[in-house]
Jmol script that loads the backbone (N, CA, C; Angstrom):
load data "model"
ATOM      1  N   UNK A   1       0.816  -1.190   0.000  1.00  0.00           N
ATOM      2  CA  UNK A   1       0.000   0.000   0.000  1.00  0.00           C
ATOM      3  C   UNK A   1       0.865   1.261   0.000  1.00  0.00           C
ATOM      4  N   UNK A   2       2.115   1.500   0.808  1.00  0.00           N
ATOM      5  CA  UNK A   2       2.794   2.273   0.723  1.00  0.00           C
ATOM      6  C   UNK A   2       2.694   2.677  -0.676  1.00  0.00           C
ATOM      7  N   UNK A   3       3.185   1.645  -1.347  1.00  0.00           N
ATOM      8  CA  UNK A   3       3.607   2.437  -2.773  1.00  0.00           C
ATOM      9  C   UNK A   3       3.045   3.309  -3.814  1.00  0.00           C
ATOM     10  N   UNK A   4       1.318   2.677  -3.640  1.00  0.00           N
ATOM     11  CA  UNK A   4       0.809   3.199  -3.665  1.00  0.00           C
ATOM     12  C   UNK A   4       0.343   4.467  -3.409  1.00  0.00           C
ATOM     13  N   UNK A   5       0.638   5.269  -2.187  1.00  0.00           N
ATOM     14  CA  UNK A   5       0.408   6.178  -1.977  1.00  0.00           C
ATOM     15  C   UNK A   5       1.257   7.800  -2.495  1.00  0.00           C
ATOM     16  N   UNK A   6       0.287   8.882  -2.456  1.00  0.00           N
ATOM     17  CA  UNK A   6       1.226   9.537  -2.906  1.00  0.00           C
ATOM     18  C   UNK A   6       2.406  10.031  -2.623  1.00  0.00           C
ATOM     19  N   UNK A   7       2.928   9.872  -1.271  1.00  0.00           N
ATOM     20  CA  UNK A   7       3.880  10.031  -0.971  1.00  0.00           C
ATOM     21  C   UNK A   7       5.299   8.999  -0.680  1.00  0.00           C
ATOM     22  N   UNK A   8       4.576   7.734  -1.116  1.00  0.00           N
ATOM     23  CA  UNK A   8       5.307   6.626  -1.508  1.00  0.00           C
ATOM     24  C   UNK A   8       6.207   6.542  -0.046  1.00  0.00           C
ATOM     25  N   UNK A   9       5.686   6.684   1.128  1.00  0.00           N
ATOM     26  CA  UNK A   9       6.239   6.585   2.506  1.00  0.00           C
ATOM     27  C   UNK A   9       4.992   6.645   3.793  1.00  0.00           C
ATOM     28  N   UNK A  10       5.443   5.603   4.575  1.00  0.00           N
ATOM     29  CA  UNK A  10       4.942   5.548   5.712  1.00  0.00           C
ATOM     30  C   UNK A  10       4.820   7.118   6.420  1.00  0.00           C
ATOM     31  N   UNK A  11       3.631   7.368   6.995  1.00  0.00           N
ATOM     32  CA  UNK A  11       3.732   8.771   7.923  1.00  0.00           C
ATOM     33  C   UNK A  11       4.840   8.367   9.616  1.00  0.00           C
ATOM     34  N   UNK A  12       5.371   9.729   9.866  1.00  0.00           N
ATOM     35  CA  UNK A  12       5.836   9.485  10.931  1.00  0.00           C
ATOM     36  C   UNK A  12       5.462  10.706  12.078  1.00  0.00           C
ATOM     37  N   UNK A  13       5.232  10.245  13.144  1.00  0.00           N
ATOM     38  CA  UNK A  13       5.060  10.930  14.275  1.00  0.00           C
ATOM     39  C   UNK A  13       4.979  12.510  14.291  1.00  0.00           C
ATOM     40  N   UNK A  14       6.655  12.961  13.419  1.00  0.00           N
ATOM     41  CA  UNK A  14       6.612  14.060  13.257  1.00  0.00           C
ATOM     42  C   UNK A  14       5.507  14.694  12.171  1.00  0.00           C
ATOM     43  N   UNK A  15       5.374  14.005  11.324  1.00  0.00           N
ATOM     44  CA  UNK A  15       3.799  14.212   9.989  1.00  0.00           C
ATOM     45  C   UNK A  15       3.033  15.219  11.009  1.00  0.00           C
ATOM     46  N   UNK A  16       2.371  14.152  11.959  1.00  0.00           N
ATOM     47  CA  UNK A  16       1.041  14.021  12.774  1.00  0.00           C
ATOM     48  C   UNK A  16       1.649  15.493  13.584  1.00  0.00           C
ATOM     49  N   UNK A  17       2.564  15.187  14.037  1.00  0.00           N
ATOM     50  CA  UNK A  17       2.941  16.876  15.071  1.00  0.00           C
ATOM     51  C   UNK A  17       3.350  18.139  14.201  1.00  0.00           C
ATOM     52  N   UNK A  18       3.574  17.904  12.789  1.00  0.00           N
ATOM     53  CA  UNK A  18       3.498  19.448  12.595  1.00  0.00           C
ATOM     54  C   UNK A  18       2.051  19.905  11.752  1.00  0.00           C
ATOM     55  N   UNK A  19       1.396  18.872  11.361  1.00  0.00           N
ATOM     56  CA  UNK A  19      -0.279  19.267  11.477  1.00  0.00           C
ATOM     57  C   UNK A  19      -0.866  19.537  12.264  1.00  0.00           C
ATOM     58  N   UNK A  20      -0.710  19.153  13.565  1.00  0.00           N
ATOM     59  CA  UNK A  20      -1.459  19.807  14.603  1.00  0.00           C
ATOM     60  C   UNK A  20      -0.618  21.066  15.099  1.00  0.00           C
ATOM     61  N   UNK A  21       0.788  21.271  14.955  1.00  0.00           N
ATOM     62  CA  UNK A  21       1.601  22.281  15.196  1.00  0.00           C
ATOM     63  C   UNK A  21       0.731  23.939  13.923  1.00  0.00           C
ATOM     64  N   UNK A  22       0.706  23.138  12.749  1.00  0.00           N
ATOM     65  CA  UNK A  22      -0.505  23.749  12.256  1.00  0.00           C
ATOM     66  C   UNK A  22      -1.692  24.345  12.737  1.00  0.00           C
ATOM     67  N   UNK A  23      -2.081  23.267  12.503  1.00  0.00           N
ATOM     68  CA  UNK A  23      -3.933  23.718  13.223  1.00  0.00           C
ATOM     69  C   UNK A  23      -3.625  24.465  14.315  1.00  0.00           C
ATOM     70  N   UNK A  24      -2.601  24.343  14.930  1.00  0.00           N
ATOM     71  CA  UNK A  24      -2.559  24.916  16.712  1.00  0.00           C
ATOM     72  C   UNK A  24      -2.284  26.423  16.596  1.00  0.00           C
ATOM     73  N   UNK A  25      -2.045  26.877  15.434  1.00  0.00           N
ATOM     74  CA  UNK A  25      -0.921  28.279  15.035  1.00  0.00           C
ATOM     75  C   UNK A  25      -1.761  29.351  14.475  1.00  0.00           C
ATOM     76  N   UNK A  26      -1.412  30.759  14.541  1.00  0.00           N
ATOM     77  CA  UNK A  26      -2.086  31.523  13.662  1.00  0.00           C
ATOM     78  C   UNK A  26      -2.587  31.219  12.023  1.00  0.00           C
ATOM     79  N   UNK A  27      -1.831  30.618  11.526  1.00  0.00           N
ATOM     80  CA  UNK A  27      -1.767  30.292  10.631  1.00  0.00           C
ATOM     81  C   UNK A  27      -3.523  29.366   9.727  1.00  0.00           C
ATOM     82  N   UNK A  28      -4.047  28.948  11.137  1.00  0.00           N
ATOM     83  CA  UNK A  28      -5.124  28.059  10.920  1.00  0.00           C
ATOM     84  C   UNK A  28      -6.214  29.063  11.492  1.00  0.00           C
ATOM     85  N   UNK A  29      -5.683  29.989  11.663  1.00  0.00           N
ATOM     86  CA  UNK A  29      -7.410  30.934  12.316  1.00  0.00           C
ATOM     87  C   UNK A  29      -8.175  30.867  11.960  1.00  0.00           C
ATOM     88  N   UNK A  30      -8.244  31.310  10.760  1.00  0.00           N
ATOM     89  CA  UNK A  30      -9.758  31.463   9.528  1.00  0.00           C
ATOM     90  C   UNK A  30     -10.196  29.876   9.033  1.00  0.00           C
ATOM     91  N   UNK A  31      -9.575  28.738   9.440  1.00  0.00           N
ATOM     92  CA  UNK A  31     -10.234  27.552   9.090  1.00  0.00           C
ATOM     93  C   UNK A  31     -11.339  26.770  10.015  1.00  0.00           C
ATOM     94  N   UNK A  32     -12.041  26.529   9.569  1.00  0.00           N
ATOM     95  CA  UNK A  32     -13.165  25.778  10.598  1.00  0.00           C
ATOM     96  C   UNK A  32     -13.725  24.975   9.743  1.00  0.00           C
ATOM     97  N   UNK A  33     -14.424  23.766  10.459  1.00  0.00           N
ATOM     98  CA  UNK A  33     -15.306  22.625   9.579  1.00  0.00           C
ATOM     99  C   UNK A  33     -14.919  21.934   8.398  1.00  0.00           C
ATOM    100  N   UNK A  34     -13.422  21.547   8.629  1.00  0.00           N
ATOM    101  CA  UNK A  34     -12.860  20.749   7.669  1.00  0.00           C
ATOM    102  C   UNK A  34     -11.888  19.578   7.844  1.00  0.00           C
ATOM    103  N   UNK A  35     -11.763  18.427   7.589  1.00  0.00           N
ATOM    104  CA  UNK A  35     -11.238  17.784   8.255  1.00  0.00           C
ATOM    105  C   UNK A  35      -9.922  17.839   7.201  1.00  0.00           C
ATOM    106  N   UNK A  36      -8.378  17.733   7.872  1.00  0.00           N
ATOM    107  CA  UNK A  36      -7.531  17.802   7.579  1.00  0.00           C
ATOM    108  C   UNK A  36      -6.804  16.123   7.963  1.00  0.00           C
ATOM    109  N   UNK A  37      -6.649  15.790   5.980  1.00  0.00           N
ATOM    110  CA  UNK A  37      -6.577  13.888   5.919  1.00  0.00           C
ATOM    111  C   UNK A  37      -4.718  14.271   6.143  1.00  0.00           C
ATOM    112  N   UNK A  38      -3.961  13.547   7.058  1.00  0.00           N
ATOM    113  CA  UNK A  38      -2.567  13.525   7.162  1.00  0.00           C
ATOM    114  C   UNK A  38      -2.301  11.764   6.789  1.00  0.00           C
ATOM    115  N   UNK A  39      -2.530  11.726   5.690  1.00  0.00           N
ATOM    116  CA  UNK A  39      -2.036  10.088   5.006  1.00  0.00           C
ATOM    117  C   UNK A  39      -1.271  10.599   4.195  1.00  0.00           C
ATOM    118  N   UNK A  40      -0.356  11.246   3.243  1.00  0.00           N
ATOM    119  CA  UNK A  40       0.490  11.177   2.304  1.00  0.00           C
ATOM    120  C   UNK A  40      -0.296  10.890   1.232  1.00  0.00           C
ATOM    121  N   UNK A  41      -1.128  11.365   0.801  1.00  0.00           N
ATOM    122  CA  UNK A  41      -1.986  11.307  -0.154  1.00  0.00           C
ATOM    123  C   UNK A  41      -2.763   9.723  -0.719  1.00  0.00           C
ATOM    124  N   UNK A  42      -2.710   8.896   0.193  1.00  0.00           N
ATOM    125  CA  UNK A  42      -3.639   7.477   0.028  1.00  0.00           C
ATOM    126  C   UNK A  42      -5.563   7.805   0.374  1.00  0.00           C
ATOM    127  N   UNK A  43      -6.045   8.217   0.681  1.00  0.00           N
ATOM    128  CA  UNK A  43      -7.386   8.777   0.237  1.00  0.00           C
ATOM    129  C   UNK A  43      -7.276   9.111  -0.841  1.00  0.00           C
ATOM    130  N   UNK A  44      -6.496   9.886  -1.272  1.00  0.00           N
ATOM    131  CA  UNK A  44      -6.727  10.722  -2.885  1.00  0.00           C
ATOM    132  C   UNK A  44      -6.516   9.675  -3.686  1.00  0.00           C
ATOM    133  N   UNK A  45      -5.658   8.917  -3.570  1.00  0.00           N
ATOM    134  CA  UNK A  45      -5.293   7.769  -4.481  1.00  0.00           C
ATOM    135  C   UNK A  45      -6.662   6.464  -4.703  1.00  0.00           C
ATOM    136  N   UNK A  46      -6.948   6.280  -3.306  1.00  0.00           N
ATOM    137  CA  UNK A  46      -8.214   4.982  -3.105  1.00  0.00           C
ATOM    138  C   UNK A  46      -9.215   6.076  -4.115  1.00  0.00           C
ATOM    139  N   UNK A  47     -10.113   7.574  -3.980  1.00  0.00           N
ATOM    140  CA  UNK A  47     -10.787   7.707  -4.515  1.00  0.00           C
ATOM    141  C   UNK A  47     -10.603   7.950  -5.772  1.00  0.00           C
ATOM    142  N   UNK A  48      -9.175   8.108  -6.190  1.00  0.00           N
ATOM    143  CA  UNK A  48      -9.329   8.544  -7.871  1.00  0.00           C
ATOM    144  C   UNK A  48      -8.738   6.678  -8.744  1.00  0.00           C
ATOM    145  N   UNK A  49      -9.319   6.006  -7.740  1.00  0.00           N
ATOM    146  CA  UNK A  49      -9.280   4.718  -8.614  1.00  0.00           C
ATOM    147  C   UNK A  49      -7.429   3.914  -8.963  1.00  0.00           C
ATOM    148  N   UNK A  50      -6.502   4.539  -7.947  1.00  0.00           N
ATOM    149  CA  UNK A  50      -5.697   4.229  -8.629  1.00  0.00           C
ATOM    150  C   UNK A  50      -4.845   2.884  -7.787  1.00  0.00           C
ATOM    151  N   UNK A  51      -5.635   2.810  -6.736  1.00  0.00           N
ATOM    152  CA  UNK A  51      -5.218   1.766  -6.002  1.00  0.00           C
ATOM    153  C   UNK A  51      -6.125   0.358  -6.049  1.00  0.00           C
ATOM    154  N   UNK A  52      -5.465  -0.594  -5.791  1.00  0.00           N
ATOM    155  CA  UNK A  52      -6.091  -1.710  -5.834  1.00  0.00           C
ATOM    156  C   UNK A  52      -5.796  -2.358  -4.537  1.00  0.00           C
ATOM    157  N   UNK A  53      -6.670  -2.585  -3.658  1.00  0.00           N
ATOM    158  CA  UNK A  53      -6.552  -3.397  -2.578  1.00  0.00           C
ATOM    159  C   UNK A  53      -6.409  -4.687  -2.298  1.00  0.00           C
ATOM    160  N   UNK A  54      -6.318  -5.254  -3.941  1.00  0.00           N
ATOM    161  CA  UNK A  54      -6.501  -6.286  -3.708  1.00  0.00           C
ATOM    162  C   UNK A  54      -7.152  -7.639  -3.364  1.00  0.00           C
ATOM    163  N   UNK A  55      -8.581  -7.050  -3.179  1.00  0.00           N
ATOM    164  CA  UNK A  55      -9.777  -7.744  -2.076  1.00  0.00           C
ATOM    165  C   UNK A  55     -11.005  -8.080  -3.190  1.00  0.00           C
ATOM    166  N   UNK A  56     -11.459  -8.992  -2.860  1.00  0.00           N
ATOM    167  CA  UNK A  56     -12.437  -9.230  -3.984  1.00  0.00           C
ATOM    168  C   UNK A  56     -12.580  -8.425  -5.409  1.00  0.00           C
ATOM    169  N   UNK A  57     -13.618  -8.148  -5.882  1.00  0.00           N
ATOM    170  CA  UNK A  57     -13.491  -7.346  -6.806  1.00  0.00           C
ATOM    171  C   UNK A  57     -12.987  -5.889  -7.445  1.00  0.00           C
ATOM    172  N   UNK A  58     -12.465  -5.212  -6.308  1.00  0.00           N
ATOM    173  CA  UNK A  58     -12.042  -4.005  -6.504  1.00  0.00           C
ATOM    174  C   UNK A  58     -12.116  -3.162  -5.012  1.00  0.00           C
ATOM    175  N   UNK A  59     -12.174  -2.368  -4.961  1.00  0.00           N
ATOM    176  CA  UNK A  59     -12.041  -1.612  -3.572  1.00  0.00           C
ATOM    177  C   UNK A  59     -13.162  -0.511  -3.239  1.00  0.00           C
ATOM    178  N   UNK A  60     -13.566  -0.240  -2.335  1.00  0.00           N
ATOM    179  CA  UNK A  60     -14.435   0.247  -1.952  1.00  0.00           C
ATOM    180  C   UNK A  60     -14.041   1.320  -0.757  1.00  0.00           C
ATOM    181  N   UNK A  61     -14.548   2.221  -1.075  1.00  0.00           N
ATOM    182  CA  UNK A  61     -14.449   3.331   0.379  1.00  0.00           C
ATOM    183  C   UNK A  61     -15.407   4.063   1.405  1.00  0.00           C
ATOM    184  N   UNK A  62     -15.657   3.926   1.862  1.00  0.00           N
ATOM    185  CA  UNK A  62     -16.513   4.651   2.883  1.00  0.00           C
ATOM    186  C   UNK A  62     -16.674   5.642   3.682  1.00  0.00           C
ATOM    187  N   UNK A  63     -17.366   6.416   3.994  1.00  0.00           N
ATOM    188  CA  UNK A  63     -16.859   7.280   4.858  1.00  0.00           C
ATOM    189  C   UNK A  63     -18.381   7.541   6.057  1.00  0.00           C
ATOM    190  N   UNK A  64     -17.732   7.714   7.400  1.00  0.00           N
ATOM    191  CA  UNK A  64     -18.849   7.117   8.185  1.00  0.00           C
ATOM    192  C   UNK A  64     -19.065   8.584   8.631  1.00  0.00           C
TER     193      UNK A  64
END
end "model"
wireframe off; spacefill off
backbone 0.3
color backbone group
């Protein structure tokens, strides 16, 4: 799946802490009601069809 993704790398710890170092900052004032995806671009990839999971007939996504 990695490879798949767009950033062709596992996220690491630091990913996750300078997005919220983000959100936490002036920088994020004016944002509200949006969710911010920190995967290295694998959502974008599952919805624009370019991944294959492998799993029965094709892959499926959901969002709850």
């Amino acid at each position: 799946m990695v490879d798949k993704a767009g950033l062709r790398r596992i996220g690491t710890p630091d990913d996750i802490a300078a997005a919220t170092e983000f959100l936490l900052g002036p920088s994020a004032g004016f944002i509200t009601g949006t969710d911010l995806l920190v995967d290295g671009g694998v959502v974008a990839a599952l919805h624009s069809g370019t991944v294959d999971l492998g799993i029965g007939g094709g892959s499926s996504v959901s969002r709850i």
